[in-house]
N, C-alpha and C positions, 0 to 999 in steps of 0.2 A: 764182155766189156773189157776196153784196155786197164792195162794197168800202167799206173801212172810213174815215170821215174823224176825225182827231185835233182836239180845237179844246180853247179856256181860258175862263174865265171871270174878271173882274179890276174891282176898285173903290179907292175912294180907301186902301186900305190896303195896296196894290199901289207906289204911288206913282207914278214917272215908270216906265213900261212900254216894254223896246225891242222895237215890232214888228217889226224888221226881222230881229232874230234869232231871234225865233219864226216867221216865216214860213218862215226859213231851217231851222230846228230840224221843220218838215213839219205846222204848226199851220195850218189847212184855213178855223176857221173860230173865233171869238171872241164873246162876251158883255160887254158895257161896263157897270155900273150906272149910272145916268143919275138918280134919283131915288130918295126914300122920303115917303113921306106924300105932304102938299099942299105942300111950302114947301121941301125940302131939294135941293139940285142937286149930283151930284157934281163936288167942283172938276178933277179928273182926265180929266171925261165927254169932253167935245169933244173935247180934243187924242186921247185914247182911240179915239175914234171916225175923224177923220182918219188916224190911224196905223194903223188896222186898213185904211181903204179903200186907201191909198198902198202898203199892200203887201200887194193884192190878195188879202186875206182877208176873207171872206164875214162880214159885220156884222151882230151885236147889239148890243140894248138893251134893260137889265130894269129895270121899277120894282119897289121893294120897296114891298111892300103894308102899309099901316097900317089895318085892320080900324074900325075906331075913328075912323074922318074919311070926310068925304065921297069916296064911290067917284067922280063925276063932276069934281069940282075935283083930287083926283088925275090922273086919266088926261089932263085939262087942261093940269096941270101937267109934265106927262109929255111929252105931245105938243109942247106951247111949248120945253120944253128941248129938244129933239130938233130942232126946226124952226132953233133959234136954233145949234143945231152943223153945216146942214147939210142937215138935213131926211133923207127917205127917198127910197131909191135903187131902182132896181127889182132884189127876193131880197133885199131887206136883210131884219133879223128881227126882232119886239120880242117881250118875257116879261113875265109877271107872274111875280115872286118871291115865293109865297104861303106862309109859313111861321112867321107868330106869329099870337095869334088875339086881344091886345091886351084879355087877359082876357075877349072873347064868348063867348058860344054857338056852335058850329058852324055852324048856319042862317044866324046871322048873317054870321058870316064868306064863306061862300059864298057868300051874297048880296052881299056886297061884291063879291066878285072878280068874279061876272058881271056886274054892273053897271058895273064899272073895263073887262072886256072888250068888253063891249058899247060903252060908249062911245067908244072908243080903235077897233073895227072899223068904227062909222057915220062919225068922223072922219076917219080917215086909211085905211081903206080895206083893214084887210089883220086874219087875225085871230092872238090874241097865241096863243104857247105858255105854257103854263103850268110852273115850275117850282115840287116841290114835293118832300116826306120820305115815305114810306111811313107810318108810322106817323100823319102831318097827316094825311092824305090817306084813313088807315082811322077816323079820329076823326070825318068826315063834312065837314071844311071844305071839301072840293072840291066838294061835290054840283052835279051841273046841269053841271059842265065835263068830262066826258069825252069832245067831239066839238070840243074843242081837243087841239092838240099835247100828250105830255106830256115835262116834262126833268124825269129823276129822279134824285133824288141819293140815293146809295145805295155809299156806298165800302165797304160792308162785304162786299158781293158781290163776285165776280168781274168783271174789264171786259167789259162787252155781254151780262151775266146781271143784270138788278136785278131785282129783286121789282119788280111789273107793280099796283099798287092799282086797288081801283075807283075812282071810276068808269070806269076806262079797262079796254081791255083789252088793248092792247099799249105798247111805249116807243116815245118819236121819239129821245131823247137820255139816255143815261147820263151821270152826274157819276160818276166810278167813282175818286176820290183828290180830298183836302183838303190836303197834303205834296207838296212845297214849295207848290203853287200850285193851285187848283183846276182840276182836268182832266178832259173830257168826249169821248165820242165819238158819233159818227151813224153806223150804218150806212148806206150808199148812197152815189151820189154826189154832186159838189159840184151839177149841177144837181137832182138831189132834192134838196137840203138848201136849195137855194133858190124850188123852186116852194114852199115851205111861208111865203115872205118875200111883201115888196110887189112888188105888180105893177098900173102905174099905167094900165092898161088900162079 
């Protein structure tokens, strides 16, 4: 049987976050948002990011996707933040948060995000998970990505039951609650949940 790991998801609306008592509280494994678009940095991101490694909870970091802007100058702008808190660690994680479609087409959208992932896999070497909604995700914005990881947000299910969308055909991560805090789990353990991270090999 797996074993189950607990983790959070947290952005500037979060504010100042103590990791210490989530580590404490049996939180395994964490998500930072670090970006949106080409230009926005979360002010939270770094210290976020430090506070997750200092108490040895397995590190993410998701850009949020703006459909609408260049996919390459994003994932630029993405990786420069991330560089500038620290850089990447080996098992650390990064996401794409794919989930408005900034009024396109679906195609379109898709086509962003592979192109945002692509980019971000030739530079820094590792490739993203993708975080998305069931319903985004049956609308066709995902097309081309289901040979990425998927995080699915889906609180309306049970924890460790979400509805599974194509393209994919199985989950990496449920979001299974919005209240208080955004919470996720991984089945497996913390070294599965990190061969899916960088490894600078």
């Amino acid at each position: 049987m797996k074993r189950l790991l607990n983790g959070i998801d947290v952005s500037n609306w979060q504010g100042r976050v103590d990791w210490a008592a989530h580590a404490r509280a049996g939180v395994a494994f964490a998500f930072a948002k670090a970006t949106e678009g080409g230009d926005f940095t979360d002010k939270h991101f770094a210290r976020n990011w430090e506070g997750m490694r200092e108490n040895w909870i397995v590190c993410g970091a998701y850009h949020f996707a703006r459909p609408k802007g260049d996919a390459a100058e994003q994932a630029h702008h993405f990786l420069r933040v991330l560089k500038e808190a620290g850089g990447l660690r080996r098992g650390d994680l990064v996401a794409l948060d794919l989930e408005t479609n900034d009024g396109l087409r679906p195609e379109r959208v898709a086509r962003h995000a592979r192109r945002w992932c692509s980019h971000v896999e030739r530079h820094a070497g590792i490739r993203p998970i993708i975080y998305t909604f069931p319903a985004f995700a049956r609308g066709g914005h995902c097309a081309g990505l289901g040979d990425h990881p998927l995080w699915i947000a889906d609180p309306d299910r049970p924890r460790g039951r979400p509805v599974t969308p194509g393209p994919w055909r199985e989950w990496t991560i449920h979001q299974y609650d919005h209240k208080p805090l955004d919470r996720n789990i991984f089945l497996g353990s913390r070294q599965g949940l990190t061969r899916l991270g960088f490894d600078p090999r």
